[in-house]
C-alpha positions in Angstrom: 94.0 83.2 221.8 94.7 86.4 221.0 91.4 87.1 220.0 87.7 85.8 221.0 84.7 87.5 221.2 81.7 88.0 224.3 79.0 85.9 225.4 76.0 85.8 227.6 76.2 83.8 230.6 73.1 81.9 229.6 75.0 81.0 226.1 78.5 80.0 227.9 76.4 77.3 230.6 75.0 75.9 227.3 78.6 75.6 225.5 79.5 74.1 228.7 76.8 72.3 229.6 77.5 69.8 226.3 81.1 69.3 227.6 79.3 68.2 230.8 77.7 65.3 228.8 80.6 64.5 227.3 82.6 64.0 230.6 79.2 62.1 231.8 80.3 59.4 228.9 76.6 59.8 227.1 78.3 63.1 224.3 74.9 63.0 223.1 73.1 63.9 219.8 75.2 66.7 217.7 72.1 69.2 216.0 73.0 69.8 212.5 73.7 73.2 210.8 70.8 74.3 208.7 67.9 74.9 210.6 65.9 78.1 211.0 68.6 81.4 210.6 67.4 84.6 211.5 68.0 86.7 208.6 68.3 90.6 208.5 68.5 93.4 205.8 72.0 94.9 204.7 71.3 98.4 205.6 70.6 98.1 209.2 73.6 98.8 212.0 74.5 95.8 214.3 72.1 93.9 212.1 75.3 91.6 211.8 75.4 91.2 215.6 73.0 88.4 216.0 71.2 87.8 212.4 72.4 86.7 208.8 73.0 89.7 206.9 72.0 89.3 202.9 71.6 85.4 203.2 72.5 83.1 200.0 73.2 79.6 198.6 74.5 81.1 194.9 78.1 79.8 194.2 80.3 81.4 192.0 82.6 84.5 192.4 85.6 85.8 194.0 85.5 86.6 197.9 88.5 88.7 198.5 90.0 89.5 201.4 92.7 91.7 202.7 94.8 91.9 205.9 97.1 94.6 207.5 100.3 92.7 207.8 100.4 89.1 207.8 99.6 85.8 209.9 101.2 84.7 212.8 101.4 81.3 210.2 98.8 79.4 208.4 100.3 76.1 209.2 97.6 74.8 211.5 99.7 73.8 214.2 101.6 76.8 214.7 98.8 79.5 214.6 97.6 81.8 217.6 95.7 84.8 216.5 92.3 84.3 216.4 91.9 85.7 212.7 94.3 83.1 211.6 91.9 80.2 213.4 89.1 81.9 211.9 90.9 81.9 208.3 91.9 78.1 208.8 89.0 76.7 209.2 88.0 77.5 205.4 91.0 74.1 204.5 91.2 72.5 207.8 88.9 70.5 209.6 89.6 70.0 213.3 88.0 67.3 215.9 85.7 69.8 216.9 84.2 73.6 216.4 82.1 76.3 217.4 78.6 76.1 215.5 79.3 78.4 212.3 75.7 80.2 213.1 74.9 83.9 214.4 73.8 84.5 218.2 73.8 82.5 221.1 73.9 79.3 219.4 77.6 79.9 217.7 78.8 79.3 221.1 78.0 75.1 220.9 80.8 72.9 220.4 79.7 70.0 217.9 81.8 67.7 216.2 83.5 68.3 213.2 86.7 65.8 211.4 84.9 63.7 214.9 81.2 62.6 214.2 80.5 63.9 217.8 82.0 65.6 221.2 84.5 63.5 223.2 83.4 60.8 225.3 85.0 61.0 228.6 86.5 58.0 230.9 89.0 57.8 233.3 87.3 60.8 235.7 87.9 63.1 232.4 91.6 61.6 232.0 90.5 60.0 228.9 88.7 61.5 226.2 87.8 59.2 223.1 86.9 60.7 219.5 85.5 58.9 216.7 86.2 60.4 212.9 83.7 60.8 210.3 83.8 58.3 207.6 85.2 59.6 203.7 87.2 63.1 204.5 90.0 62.9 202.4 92.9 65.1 201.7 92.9 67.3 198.8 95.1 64.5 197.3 91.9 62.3 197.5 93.8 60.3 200.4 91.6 59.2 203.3 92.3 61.1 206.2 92.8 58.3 209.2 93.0 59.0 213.0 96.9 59.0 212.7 96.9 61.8 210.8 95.7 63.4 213.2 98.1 62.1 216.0 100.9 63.7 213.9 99.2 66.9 213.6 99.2 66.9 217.5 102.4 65.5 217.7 104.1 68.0 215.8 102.5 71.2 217.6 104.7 70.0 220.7 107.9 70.9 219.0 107.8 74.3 220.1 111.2 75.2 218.8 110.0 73.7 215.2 106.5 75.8 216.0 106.5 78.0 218.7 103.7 80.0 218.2 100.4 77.6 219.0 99.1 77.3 222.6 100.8 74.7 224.7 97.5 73.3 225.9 99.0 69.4 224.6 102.2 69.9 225.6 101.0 71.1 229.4 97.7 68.8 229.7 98.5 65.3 227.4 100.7 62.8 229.2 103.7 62.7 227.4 106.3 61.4 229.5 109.5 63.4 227.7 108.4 63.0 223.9 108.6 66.0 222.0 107.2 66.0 218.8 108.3 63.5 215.7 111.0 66.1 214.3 113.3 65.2 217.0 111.9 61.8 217.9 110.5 60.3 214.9 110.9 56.7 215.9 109.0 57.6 218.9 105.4 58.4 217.9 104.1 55.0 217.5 105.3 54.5 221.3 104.2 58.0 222.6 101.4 56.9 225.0 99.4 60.7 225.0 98.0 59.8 221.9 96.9 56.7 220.9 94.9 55.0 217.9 93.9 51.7 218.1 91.7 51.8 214.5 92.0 54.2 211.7 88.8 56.1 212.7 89.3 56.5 216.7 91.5 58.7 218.6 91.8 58.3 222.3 93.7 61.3 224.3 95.6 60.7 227.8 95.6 63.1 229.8 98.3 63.7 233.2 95.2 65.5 234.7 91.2 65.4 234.7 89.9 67.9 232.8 86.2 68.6 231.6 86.7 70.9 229.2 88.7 68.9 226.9 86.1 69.2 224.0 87.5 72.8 223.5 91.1 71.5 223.1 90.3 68.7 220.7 88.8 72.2 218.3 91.7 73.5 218.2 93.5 73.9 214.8 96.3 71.5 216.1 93.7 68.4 216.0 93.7 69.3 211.9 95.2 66.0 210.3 98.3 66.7 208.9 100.3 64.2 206.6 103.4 63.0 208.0 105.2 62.4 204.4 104.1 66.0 203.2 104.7 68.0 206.3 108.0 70.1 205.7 108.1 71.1 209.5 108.8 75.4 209.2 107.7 75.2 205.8 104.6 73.7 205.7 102.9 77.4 205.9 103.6 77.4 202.6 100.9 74.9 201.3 98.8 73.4 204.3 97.4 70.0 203.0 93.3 70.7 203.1 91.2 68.5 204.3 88.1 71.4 203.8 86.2 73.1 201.4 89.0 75.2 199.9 92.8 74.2 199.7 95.8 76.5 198.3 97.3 77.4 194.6 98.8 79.7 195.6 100.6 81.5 198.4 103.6 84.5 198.0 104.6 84.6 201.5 103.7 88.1 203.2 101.5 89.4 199.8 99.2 87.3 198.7 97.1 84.0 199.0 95.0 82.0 196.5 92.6 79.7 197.4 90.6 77.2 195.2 87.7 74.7 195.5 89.2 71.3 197.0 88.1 68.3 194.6 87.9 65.7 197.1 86.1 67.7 199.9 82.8 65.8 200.4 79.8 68.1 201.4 78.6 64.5 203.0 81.2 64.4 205.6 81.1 68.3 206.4 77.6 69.2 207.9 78.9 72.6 208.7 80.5 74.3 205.9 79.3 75.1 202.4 81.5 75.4 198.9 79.8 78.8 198.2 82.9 80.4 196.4 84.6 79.8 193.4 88.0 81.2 195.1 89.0 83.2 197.4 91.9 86.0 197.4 93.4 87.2 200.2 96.2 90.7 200.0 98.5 90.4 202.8 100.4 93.4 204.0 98.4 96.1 203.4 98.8 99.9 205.1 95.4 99.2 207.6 94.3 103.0 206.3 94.7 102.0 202.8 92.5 98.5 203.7 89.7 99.5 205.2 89.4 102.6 202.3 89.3 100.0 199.8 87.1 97.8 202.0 84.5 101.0 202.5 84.9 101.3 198.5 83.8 97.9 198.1 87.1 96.7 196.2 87.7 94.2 198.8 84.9 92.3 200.9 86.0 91.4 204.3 89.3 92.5 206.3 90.8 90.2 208.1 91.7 91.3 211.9 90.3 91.3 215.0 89.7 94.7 215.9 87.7 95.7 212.6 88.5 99.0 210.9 91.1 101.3 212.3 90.8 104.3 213.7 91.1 107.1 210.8 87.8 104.9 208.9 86.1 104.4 212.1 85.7 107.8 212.6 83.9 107.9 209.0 81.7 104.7 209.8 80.6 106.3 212.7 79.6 110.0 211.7 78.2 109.0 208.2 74.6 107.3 208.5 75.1 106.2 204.8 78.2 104.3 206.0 77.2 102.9 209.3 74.0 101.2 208.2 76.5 98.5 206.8 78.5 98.2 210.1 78.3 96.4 213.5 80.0 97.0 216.8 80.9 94.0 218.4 81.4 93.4 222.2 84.5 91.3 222.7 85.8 88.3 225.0 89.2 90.7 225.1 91.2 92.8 227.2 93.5 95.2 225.9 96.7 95.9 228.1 99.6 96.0 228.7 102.5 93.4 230.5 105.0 95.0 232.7 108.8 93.0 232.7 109.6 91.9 235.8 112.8 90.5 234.2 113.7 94.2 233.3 114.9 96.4 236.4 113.3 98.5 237.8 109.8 96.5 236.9 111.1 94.2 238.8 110.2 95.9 242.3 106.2 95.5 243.1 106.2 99.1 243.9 107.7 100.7 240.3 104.7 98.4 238.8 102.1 99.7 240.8 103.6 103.0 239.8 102.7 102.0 236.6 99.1 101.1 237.4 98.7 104.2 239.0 99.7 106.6 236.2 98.4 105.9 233.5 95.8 107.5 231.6 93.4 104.8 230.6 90.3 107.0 229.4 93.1 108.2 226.8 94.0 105.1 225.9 90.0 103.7 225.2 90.4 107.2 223.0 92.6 105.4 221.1 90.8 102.1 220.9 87.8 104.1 219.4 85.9 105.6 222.8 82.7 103.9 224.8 80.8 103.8 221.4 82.9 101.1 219.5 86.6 100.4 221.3 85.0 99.7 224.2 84.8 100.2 228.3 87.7 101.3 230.4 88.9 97.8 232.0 89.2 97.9 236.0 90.9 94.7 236.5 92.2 91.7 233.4 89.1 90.0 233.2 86.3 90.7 230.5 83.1 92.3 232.9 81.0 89.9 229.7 82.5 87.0 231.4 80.7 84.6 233.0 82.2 84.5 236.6 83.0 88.3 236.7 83.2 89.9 240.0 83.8 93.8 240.2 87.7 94.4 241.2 89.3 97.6 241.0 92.3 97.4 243.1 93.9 100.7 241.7 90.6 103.0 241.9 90.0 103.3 238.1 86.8 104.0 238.2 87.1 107.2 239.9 90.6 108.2 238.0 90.1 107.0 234.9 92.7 109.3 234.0 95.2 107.9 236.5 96.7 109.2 240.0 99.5 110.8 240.4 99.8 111.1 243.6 99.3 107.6 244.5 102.0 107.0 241.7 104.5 109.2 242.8 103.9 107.0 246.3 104.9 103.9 244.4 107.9 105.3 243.2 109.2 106.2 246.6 108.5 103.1 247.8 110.3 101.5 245.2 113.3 103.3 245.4 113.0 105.6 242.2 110.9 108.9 243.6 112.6 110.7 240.3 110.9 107.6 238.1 113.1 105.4 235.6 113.9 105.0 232.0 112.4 101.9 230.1 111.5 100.3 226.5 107.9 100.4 225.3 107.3 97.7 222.4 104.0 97.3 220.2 102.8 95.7 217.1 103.8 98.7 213.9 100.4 96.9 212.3 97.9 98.2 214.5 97.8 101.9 215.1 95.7 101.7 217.9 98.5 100.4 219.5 101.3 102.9 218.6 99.1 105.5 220.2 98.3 103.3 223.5 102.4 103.6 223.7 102.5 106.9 223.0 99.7 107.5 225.4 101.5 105.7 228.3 105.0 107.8 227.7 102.3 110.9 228.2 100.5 110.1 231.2 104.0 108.3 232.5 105.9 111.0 232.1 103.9 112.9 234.7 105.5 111.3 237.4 108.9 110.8 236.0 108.5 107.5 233.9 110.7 107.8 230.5 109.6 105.2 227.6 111.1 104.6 224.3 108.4 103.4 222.0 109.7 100.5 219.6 107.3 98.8 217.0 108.0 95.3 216.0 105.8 93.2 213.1 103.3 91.4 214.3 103.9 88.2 212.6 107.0 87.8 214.7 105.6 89.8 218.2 105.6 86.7 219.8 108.2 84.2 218.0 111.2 87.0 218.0 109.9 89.8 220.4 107.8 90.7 223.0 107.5 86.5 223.4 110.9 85.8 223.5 112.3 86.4 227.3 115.6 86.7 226.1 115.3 88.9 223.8 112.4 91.2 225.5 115.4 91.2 228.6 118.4 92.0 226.4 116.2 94.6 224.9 115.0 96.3 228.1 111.2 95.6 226.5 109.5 96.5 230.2 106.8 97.3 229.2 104.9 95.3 226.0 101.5 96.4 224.8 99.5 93.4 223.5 95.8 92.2 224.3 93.8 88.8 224.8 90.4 87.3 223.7 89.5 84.1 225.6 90.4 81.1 223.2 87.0 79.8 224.3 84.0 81.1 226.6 85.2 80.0 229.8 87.9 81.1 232.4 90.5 78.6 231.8 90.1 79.4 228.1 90.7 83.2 228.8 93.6 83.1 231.8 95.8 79.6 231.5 97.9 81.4 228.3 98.3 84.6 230.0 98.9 83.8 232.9 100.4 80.2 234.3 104.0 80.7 234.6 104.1 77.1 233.7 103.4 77.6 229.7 106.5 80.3 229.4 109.4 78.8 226.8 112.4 80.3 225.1 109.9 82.0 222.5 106.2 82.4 221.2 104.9 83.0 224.5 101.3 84.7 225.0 102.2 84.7 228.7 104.6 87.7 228.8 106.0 87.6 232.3 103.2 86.7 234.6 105.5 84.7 237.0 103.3 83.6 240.2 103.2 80.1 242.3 99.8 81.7 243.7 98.6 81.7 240.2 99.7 78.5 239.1 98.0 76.9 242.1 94.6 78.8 241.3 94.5 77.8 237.6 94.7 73.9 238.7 91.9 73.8 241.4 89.9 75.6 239.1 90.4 73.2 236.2 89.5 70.4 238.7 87.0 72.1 239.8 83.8 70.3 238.4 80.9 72.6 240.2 80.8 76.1 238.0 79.9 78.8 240.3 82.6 77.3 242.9 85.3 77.4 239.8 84.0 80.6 239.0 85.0 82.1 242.0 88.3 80.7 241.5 88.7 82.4 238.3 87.6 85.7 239.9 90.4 85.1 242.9 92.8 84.7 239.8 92.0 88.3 238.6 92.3 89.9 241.8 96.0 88.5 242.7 96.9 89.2 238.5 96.2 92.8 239.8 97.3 92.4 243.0 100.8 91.5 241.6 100.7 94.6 239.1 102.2 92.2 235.8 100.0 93.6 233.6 97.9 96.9 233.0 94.5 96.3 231.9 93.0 99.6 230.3 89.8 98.7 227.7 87.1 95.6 228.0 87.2 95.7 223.8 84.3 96.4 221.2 85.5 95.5 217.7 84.0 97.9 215.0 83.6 95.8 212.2 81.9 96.7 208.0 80.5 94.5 205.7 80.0 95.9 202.4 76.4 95.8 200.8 77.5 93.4 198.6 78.5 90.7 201.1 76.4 87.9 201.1 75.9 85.8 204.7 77.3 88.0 207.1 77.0 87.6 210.6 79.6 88.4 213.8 80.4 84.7 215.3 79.8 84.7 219.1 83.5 83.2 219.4 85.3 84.5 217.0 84.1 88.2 217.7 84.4 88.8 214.4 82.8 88.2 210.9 82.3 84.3 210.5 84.3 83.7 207.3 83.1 80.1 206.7 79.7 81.9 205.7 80.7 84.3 203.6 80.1 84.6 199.5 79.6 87.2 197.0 76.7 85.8 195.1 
């Protein structure tokens, strides 16, 4: 996804160790949320990392919340950025989730519309889900399992929504169904899905895989009901099936949310109703956001990356300020993809040129230094990742500020020892990013390279932009500054999006040009792969040939520098998200 946050090894072989059972057939016993939190004072920096800031069970209030631009969608089944899975959660329920709890333990999978993990048959080609009994829609209708085959259903039509992952549409046997908008007599027959009572859900997949508990959590598996979805419109009011459902939403300003009448706290053993509503402003100037957030007139922003970079330089050299913040290390990569489908990117050689030139230790300046952006990145993967193995291909940790030399090298080779002109796009939300492309036309121009720097929304990057490879090709986008968090702890959950040529369409693509057979090949054996350190070493070999094929620059391993005001009640960074837990949060 395009944003997840770090773990410890140990924590990642738990997560994976319940998929495991659930491949074993035995799922096991789910623990309950509730048990003993660890709880920490408000004025205490990091205390956020791993403990409960200002814990309490008042309800009442107003959270509100505020976002620089706007979601990639709230419609469930066409959402990518991890913020927006985050947000979701607060009116969808999905088969599964990530333990809303601070530390190690946020990192479990447990069931959630599903009583329990998947049960696995077939070798791990089948995986079976029970529901919980009584969840309803907001209309008070019962939610049945083939609500929930519709909600997958419908996240295949990529061309209806195209910005959700493609794990179904790559991994479910579908045979050629597409989706009910285009083959609505087909759903009852589509064999990838099937429900044989109201309360079970059986998936088929074309291929083992063992980590299927991680699919069934994303925000695709949300029921969705097949009289009230209005296909590209259904953004507008997503049916709720949690806590909170919508009254009102102005497309691009503003949100309103309200207590759902028919959500049963019986059925939901991980959320709580704590707020009366909740506000969210949508496309705010990030600058003016976080100063209203440090003034305490909002009480969470909602990103990825935390405050930007004029605040952070005010949460970090006033005590009084950063006592109420936490620096969070990050499942993510920042970088940027080179175009192979935009000459002269298209030679190996005028890539590595690339690779070589660049000033990286300028561009973690940008991402807010060692202290909160993060560490300069030596190769795609996260170091935090389990599986890591040191690669440096393009000797970053000596030049951190690039070599020219070695560039200028690249560019004989390649045919262009004067360098070449090219388009450099980035998301006009994120300022960070405007200066990583203005960074790169610096340290690029040394050795000849000419970029134009473009900005482009971020709610359409991927639908209209940098995703679409027409329009990136038309456009001359070569290179396209982005970055990734893993859409779960693990390295199929951090590489499969980014980098399988297989998952690249005619438009919301998160894999911006990463075109290699090599690749593809890895990716499978490692998903079949059911002994971790041996698939770990897979996903290692994956991040040396990414580098060795020069598709994408990696330049920061991220931090997130995140504030919570004093007055935020049950704050805590979740160990998936990488970011505040917003189920928690109140004002009480």
């Amino acid at each position: 996804m395009k944003i997840r946050s770090t773990a410890s090894a140990v924590a990642i072989t738990a997560a994976l160790a319940l998929v495991v059972s659930a491949c074993g057939g035995g799922g096991g016993s789910t623990k309950k949320n509730g048990g003993d939190t660890a709880e920490a004072p408000a004025s205490q920096y990091n205390a956020g990392v791993t403990q409960v800031v200002n814990p309490s069970t008042k309800t009442g209030g107003t959270l509100h919340m505020g976002m620089p631009g706007d979601f990639d969608s709230v419609d469930p089944g066409d959402q990518y950025y991890g913020y927006a899975w985050n947000f979701s959660r607060l009116y969808t329920r999905a088969l599964t989730m990530f333990k809303p709890v601070p530390g190690e333990e946020g990192l479990q999978l447990v069931g959630d519309l599903a009583e329990d993990l998947g049960k696995a048959t077939d070798g791990g080609k089948t995986w079976t889900y029970k529901l919980r009994a009584g969840v309803k829609f907001e209309d008070g209708t019962p939610v049945t399992s083939k609500d929930v085959k519709y909600a997958v259903a419908r996240s295949l039509d990529k061309e209806i929504l195209p910005s959700g992952p493609t794990y179904f549409n790559d991994w479910l046997d579908n045979g050629d169904y597409t989706g009910p908008y285009k083959m609505k007599d087909k759903l009852d027959s589509w064999k990838g899905v099937e429900t044989p009572d109201d309360q079970t859900i059986v998936f088929h997949l074309k291929k083992a895989y063992g980590g299927f508990d991680y699919f069934a959590m994303l925000p695709s598996t949300a029921p969705v009901p097949a009289a009230k979805d209005t296909g590209t419109k259904y953004k507008e009011h997503p049916v709720s099936t949690g806590p909170y459902m919508f009254k009102a939403h102005e497309l691009g300003k503003r949100i309103e949310l309200v207590k759902n009448p028919n959500w049963d706290a019986a059925t939901d053993p991980n959320r709580k109703q704590l707020n009366d509503s909740i506000e969210v402003l949508l496309g705010q100037n990030e600058d003016d956001l976080d100063q209203r957030l440090l003034s305490g007139k909002i009480d969470i922003k909602i990103n990825s990356t935390g405050v930007g970079a004029n605040a952070r330089k005010t949460v970090l050299t006033d005590d009084k300020v950063k006592q109420y913040a936490d620096s969070a290390p990050l499942d993510r990569t920042w970088f940027t993809n080179l175009n192979a489908d935009v000459p002269p990117l298209d030679n190996i050689h005028c890539r590595k040129a690339v690779m070589y030139a660049a000033d990286r230790s300028a561009i973690q300046g940008a991402y807010g230094g060692p202290d909160a952006g993060g560490e300069i990145a030596l190769s795609l993967m996260p170091s935090k990742m389990t599986g890591y193995e040191k690669n440096d291909l393009y000797g970053v940790e000596a030049n951190p500020g690039g070599d020219v030399n070695k560039a200028k090298e690249e560019l004989k080779a390649c045919g262009k020892p004067d360098g070449f002109s090219t388009t450099i796009s980035f998301r006009v939300e994120r300022a960070a990013e405007k200066q990583t492309a203005e960074s790169l036309q610096q340290s690029l121009g040394r050795v000849g390279i000419k970029l134009e720097v473009k900005g482009f929304p971020q709610g359409d990057y991927f639908k209209l932009y940098a995703g679409k490879p027409d329009f990136a090709k038309k456009n001359g986008l070569g290179l396209m500054v982005y970055g990734w968090g893993a859409d779960y702890p693990e390295g199929f959950g951090f590489f499969q999006q980014i980098v399988d040529s297989r998952v690249i369409r005619a438009a919301g693509n998160t894999n911006l040009g990463v075109k290699d057979p090599e690749i593809d090949k890895l990716i499978d054996q490692a998903a079949a792969e059911q002994d971790a350190t041996k698939r770990n070493a897979i996903w290692a070999s994956v991040d040396k040939k990414v580098s060795d094929d020069a598709f994408i620059l990696p330049y920061v391993w991220a931090h997130g520098l995140f504030y919570r005001p004093p007055t935020l009640k049950n704050a805590f960074i979740s160990q998936n998200f990488g970011m505040y837990e917003f189920l928690t949060l109140s004002t009480q």
